[in-house]
C-alpha positions in Angstrom: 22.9 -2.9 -44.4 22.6 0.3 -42.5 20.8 0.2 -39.3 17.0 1.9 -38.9 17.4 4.7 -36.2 16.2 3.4 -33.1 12.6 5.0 -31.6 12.1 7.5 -29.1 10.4 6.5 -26.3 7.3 9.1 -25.3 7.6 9.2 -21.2 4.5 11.3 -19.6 5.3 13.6 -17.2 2.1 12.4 -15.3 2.8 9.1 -15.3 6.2 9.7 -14.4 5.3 11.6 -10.8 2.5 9.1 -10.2 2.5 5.5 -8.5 1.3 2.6 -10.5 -1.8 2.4 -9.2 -2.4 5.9 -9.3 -5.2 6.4 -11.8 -6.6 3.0 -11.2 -9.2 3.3 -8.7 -10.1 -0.6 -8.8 -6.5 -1.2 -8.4 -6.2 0.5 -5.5 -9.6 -0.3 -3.7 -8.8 -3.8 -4.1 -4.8 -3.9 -2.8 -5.7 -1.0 -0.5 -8.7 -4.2 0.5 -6.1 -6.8 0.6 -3.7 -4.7 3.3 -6.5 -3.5 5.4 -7.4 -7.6 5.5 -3.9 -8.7 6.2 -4.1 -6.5 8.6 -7.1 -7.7 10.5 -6.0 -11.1 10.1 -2.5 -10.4 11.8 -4.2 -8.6 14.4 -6.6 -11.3 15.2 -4.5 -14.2 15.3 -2.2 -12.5 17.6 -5.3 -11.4 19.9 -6.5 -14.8 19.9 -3.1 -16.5 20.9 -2.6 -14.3 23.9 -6.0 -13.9 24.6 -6.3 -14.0 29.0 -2.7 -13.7 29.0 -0.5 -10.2 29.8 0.7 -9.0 26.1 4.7 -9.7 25.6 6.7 -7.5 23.3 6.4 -9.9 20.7 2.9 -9.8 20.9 3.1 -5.9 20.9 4.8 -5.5 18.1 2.9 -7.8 15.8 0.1 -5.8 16.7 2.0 -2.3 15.8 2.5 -4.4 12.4 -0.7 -4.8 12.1 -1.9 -1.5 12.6 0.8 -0.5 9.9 -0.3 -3.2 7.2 -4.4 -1.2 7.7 -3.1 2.0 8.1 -0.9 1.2 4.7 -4.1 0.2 2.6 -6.2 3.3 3.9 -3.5 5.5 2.4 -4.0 3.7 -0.6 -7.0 3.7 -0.9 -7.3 7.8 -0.1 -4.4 8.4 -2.3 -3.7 11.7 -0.6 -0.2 12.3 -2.8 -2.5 12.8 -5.6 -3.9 15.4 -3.8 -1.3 17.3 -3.2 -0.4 20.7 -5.5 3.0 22.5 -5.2 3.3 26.3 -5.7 
């Protein structure tokens, strides 16, 4: 038995220099959603744990994480890399 010749795989360029969710605007509205609302969460617990009390570097930095989590999901969601052109 002789072996068939095995396929050749069609890879995109586009879809190669794109994220996942890049053409998927559902897909990125709702895990772009789902950071911006982990991010409020985190915030808001750690607000309301030190809330009347001086802020400690823990506290600090869970905020700055925080921040980072909504600041992640609104570059999602404005997908500026797909905006970008190269000369």
């Amino acid at each position: 038995m002789s072996n068939p010749a095995p396929l050749e795989e069609k890879v995109s360029p586009q879809k190669s220099s794109r994220s996942a969710a890049g053409d998927c605007w559902s897909c990125r509205l709702l895990s772009g959603g789902g950071l911006i609302a982990a991010g409020i969460y985190v915030f808001a617990q750690v607000h309301r744990r030190n809330l009347g009390k001086p802020p400690t570097v823990s506290a600090v930095l869970q905020m700055m994480f925080a921040t980072g989590l909504s600041a992640w999901g609104i570059v999602l969601i404005a997908n500026p890399v797909g905006k970008i052109t190269s000369k």
